[in-house]
Backbone as JSON, one array per atom type, in Angstrom:
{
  "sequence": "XXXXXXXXXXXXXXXXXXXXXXXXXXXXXXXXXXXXXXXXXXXXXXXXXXXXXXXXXXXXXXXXXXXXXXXXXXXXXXXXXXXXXXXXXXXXXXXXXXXXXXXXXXXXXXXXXX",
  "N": [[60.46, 42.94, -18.17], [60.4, 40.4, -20.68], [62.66, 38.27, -22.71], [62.32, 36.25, -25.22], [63.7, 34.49, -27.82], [62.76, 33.98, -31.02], [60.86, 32.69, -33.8], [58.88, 33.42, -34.59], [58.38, 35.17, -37.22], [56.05, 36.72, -38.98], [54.89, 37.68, -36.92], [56.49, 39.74, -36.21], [56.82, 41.35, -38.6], [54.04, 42.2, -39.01], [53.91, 44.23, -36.81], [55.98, 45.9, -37.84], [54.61, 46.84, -39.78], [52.41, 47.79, -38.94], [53.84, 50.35, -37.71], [55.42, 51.51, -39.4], [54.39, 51.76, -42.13], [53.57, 54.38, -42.8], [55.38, 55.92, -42.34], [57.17, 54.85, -44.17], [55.28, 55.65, -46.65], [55.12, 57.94, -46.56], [57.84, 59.16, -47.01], [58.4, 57.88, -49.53], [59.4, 55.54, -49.7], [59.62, 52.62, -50.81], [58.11, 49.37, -49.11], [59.22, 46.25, -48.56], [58.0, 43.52, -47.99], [58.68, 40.76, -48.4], [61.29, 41.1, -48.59], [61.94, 42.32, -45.78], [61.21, 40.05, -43.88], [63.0, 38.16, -45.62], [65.25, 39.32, -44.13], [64.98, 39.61, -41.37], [64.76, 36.33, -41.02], [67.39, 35.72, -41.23], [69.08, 37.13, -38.96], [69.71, 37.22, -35.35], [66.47, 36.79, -33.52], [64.47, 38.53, -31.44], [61.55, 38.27, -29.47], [59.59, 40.71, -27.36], [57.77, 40.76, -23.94], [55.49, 41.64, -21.93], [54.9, 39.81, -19.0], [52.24, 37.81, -20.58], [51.89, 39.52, -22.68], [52.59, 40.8, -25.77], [55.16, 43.05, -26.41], [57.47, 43.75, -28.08], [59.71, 43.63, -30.5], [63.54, 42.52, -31.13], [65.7, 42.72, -33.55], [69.31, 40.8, -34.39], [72.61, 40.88, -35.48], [75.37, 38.75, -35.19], [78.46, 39.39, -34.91], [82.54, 39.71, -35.78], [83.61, 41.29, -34.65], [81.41, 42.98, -32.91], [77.7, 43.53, -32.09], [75.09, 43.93, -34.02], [72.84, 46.04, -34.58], [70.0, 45.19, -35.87], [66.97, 46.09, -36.38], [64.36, 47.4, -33.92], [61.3, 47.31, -32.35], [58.68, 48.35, -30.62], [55.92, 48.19, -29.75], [53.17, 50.64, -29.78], [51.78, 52.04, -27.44], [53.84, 50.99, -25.45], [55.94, 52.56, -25.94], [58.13, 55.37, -25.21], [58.11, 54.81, -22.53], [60.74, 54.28, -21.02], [61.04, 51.5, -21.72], [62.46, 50.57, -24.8], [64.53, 51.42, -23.89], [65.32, 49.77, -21.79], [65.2, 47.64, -23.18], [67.83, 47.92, -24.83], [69.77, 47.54, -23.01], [69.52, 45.19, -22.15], [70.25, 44.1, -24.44], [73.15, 44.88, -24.82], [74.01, 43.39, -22.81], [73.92, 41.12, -23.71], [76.06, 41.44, -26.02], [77.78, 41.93, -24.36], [78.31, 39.21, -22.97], [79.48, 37.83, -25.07], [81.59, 38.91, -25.11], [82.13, 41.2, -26.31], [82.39, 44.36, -27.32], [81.49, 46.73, -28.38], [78.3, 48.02, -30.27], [76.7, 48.41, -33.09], [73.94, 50.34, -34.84], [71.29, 50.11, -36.93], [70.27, 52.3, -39.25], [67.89, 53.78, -41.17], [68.76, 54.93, -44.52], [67.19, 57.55, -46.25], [67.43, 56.45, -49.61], [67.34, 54.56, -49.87], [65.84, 50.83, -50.31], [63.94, 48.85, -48.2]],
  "CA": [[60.36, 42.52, -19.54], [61.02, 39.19, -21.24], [62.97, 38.54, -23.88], [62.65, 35.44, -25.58], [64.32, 33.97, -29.37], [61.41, 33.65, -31.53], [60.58, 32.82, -35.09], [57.31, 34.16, -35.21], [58.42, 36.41, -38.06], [55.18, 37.65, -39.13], [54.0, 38.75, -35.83], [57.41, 41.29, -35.8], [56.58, 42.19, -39.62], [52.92, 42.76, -38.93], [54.08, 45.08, -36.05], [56.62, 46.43, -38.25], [54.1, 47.16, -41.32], [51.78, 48.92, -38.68], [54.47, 51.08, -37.06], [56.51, 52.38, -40.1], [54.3, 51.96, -43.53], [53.17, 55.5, -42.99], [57.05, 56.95, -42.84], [57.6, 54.83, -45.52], [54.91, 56.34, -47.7], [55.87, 60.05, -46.33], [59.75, 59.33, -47.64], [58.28, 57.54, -50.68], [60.0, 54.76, -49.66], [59.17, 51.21, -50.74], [58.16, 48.73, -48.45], [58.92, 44.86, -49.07], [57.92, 42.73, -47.11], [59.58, 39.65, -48.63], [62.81, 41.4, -47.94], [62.09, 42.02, -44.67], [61.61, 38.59, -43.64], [64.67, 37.57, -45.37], [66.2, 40.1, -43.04], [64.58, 38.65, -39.93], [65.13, 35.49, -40.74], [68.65, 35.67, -41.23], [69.22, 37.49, -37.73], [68.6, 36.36, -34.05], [65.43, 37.44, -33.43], [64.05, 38.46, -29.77], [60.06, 38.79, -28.95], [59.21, 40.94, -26.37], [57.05, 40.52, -23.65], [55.97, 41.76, -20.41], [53.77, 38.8, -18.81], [51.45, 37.21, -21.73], [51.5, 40.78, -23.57], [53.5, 41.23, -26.9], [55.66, 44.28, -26.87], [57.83, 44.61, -29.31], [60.7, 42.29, -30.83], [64.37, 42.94, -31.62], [66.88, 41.54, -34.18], [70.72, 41.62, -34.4], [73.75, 40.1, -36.01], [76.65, 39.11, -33.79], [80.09, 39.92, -36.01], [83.37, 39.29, -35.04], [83.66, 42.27, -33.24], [80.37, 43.82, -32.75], [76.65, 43.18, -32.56], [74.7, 44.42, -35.31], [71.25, 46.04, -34.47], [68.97, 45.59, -37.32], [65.85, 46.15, -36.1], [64.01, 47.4, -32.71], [60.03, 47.48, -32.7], [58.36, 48.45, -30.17], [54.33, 48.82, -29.73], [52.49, 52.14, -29.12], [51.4, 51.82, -26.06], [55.23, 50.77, -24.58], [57.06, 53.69, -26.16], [58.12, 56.82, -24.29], [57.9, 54.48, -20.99], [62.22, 53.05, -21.06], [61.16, 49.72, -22.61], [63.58, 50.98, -25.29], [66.12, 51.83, -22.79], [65.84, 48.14, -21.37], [65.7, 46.76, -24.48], [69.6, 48.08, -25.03], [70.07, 47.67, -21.95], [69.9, 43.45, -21.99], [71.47, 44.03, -26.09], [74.57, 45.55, -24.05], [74.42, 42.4, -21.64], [73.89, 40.14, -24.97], [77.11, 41.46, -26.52], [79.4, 41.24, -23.06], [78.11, 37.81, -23.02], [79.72, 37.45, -26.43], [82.89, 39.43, -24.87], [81.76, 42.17, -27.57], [82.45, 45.97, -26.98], [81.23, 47.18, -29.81], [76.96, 47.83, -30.66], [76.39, 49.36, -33.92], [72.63, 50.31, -35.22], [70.79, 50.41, -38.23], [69.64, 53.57, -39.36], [67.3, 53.96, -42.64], [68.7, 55.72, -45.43], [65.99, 57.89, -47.28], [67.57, 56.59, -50.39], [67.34, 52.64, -49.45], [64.71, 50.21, -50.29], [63.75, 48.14, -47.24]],
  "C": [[61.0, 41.14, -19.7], [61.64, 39.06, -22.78], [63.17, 36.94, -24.84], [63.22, 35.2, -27.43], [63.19, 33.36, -30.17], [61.29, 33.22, -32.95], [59.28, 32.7, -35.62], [57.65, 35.29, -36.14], [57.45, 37.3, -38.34], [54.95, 38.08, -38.26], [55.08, 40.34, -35.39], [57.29, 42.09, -37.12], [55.33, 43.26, -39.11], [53.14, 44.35, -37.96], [54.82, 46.43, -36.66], [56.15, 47.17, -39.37], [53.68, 48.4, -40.33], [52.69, 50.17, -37.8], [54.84, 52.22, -38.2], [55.89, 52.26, -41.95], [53.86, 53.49, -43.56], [54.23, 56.23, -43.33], [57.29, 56.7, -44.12], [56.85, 55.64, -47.21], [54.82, 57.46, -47.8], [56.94, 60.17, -47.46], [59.4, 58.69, -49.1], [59.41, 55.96, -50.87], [59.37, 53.28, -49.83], [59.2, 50.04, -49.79], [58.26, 47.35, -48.37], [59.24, 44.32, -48.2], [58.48, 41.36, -46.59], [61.18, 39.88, -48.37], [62.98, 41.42, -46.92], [62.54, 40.94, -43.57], [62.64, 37.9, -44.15], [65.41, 38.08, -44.57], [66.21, 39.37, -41.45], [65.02, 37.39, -39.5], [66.48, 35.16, -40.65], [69.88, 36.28, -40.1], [68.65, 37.01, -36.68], [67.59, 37.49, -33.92], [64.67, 37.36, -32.13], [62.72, 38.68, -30.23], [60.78, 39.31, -27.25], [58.52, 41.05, -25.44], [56.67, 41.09, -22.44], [54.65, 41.0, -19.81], [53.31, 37.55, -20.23], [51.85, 38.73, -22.74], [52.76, 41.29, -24.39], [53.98, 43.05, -26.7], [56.26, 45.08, -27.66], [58.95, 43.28, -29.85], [62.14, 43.28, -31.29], [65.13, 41.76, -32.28], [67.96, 42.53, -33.86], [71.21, 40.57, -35.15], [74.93, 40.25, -35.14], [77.26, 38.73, -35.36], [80.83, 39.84, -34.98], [83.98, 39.89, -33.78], [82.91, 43.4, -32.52], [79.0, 43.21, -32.87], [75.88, 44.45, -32.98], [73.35, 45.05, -35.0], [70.28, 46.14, -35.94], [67.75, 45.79, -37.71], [65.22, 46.33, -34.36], [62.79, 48.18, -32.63], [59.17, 47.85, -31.6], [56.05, 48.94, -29.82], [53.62, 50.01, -29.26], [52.59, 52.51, -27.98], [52.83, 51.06, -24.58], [55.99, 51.58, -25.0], [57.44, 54.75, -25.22], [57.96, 56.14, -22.83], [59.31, 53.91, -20.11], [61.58, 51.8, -21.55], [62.12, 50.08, -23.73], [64.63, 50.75, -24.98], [66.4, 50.37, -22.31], [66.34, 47.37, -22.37], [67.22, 46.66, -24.89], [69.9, 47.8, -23.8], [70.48, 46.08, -22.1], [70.54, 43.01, -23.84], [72.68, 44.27, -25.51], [74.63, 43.95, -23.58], [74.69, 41.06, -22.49], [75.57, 39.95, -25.57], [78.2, 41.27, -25.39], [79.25, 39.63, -22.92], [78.85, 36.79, -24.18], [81.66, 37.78, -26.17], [83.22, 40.9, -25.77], [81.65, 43.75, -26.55], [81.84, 46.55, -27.61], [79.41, 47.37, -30.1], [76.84, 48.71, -32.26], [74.59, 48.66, -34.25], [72.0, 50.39, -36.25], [69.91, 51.78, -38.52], [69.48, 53.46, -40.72], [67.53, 55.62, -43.48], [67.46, 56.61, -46.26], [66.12, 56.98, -48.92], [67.7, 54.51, -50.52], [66.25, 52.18, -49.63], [64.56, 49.06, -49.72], [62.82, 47.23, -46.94]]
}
């Protein structure tokens, strides 16, 4: 896998609409898109790649004593295979690079509008 720093935002929304607008309209949860992208943009933002072929993208926030996961997208067809598992795997190597012990993750409230 590759992991490059990207600011192709839409291409991690678009991924992100078709992954998770269905949960969101299960949970009744609102989906905004314009928030999103302020989210994105305001975190580093990885593409993933393996070759030419989009896989998935991750953001984070490095903090003073932790990096922040705030997002980790992955495409259909790379789930259930460790691409996941790598993915934390070079986030781990991100934050020792930083001198950072610490990973915390974002996990969606039912009661949050995202």
């Amino acid at each position: 896998m590759n992991y490059s720093s990207s600011d192709d935002i839409e291409k991690s929304l678009d991924l992100t609409e078709q992954l998770m607008l269905g949960y969101y309209r299960e949970y009744d949860l609102v989906w905004d898109r314009n928030k999103r992208r302020e989210l994105l943009s305001s975190a580093e933002h990885y593409h993933i790649s393996d070759g030419n072929i989009f896989v998935g993208f991750f953001a984070f926030f490095k903090n003073d004593d932790h990096i922040y996961v705030c997002d980790l997208q992955l495409t259909p067809e790379h789930q259930n295979k460790g691409v996941g598992s790598a993915v934390m795997q070079h986030i781990i190597s991100i934050a020792s690079s930083f001198g950072l012990m610490s990973i915390k993750l974002a996990l969606l409230r039912f009661s949050e509008v995202i």
